[in-house]
KEKE-646606 format. One record per residue (C-alpha): residue in three letters; x, y, z. Coordinates in steps of 0.1 Angstrom, whole numbers, plus 5000, padded with zeros to 4 digits. Each point is the difference from the previous one (the first is absolute). Last residue first. Example, Ala and Ser with C-alpha at 12.3 -4.5 7.8 and 13.67 -1.06 7.14 Angstrom:
BEGIN
SER513749895071;ALA498649665007;
END
This chain:
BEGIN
UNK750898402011;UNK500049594991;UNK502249964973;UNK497949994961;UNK499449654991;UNK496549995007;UNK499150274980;UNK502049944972;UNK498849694998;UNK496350135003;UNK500350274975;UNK501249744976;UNK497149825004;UNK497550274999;UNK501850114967;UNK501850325000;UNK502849894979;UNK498149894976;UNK499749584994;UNK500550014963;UNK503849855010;UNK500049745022;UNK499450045035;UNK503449875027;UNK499850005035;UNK503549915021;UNK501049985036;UNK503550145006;UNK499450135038;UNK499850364987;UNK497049934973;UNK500449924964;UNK497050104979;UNK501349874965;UNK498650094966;UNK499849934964;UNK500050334976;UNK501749874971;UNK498549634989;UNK499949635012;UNK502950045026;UNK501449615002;UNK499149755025;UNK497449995027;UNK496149894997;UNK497749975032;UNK496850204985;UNK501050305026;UNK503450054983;UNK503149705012;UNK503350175011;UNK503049784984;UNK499650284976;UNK502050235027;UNK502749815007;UNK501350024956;UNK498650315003;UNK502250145026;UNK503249814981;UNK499650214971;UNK498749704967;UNK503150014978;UNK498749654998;UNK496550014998;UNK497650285007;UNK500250305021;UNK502450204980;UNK501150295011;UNK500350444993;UNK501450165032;UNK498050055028;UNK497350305002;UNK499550155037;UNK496650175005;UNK499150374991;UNK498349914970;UNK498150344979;UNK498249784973;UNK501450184967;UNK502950205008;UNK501549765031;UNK499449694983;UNK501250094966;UNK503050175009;UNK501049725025;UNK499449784974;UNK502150174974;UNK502850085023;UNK500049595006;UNK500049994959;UNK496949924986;UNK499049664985;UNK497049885027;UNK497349904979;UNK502949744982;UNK496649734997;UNK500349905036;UNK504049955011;UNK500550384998;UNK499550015039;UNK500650345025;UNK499749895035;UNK497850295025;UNK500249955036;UNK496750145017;UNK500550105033;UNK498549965034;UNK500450115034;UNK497250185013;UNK501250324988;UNK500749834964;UNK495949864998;UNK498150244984;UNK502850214979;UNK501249644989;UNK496749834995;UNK499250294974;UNK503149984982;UNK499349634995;UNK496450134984;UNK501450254982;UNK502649714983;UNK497349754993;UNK499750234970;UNK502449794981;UNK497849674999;UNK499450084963;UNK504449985002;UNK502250244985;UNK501650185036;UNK500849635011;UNK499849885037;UNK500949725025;UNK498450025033;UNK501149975036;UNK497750135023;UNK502250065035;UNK498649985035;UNK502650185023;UNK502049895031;UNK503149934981;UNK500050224962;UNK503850054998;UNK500049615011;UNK498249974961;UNK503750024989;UNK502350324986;UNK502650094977;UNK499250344978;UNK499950014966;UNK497450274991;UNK497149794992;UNK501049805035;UNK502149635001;UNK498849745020;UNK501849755017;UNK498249705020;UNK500450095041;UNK496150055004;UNK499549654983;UNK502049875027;UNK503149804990;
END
């Protein structure tokens, strides 16, 4: 199985897979509303509005596995994200990204080594993925900002040719 046929599950129940996103760049990153990391959110919100016409979007995972910083409810987080830092990007449903009830996207995912060449486990809320259409994987821990030169350059390069 393709990591673009792995099923996900939307904030508001819905069925789909990352093939809903084929021919995009997608920034997969897992995120808590209680977290000092929290107001990463603006900056993801940013890349969205600057990159979504060029086909790009930001895929938002709500984790509680990192110090319970994500407890709310799915209508919570929706609530919370939409109120306080104005997200227009899709939100998943609440995962794990660690260990065994690890989701099986993450579980592919953290084979993905970060720029120092280490894989394995998420080390905090706010880890992310640049995956671009052809599958190939970039992955920055999680104090690198969203707007990083780095991650600017993944995305970048991973968004289709226009």
């Amino acid at each position: 199985m393709s990591i673009r046929d792995i099923p996900l599950t939307t904030i508001d129940g819905t069925s789909t897979t990352l093939d809903e996103y084929a021919g995009k760049a997608v920034l997969v990153v897992n995120v808590a509303s209680k977290c000092g990391l929290t107001p990463q959110y603006t900056k993801l919100e940013e890349l969205q509005r600057q990159y979504a016409d060029r086909g790009f979007t930001v895929l938002g995972f709500p984790c509680n596995q990192f110090a319970g910083q994500e407890p709310g409810s799915t209508e919570k987080i929706q609530e919370f994200c939409s109120t306080t830092y104005g997200v227009t990007f899709p939100l998943m449903d609440k995962v794990k990204v660690n260990g065994r009830g690890a989701h099986p996207l993450y579980a592919e995912l953290t084979k993905t080594a970060d720029g120092s060449g280490k894989a394995g486990r998420v080390k905090w809320n706010f880890e992310k993925f640049v995956i671009s259409p052809d599958g190939q994987v970039s992955r920055f821990r999680p104090t690198t900002e969203p707007d990083a030169p780095e991650v600017i350059a993944a995305i970048e390069a991973a968004l289709p040719a226009e």
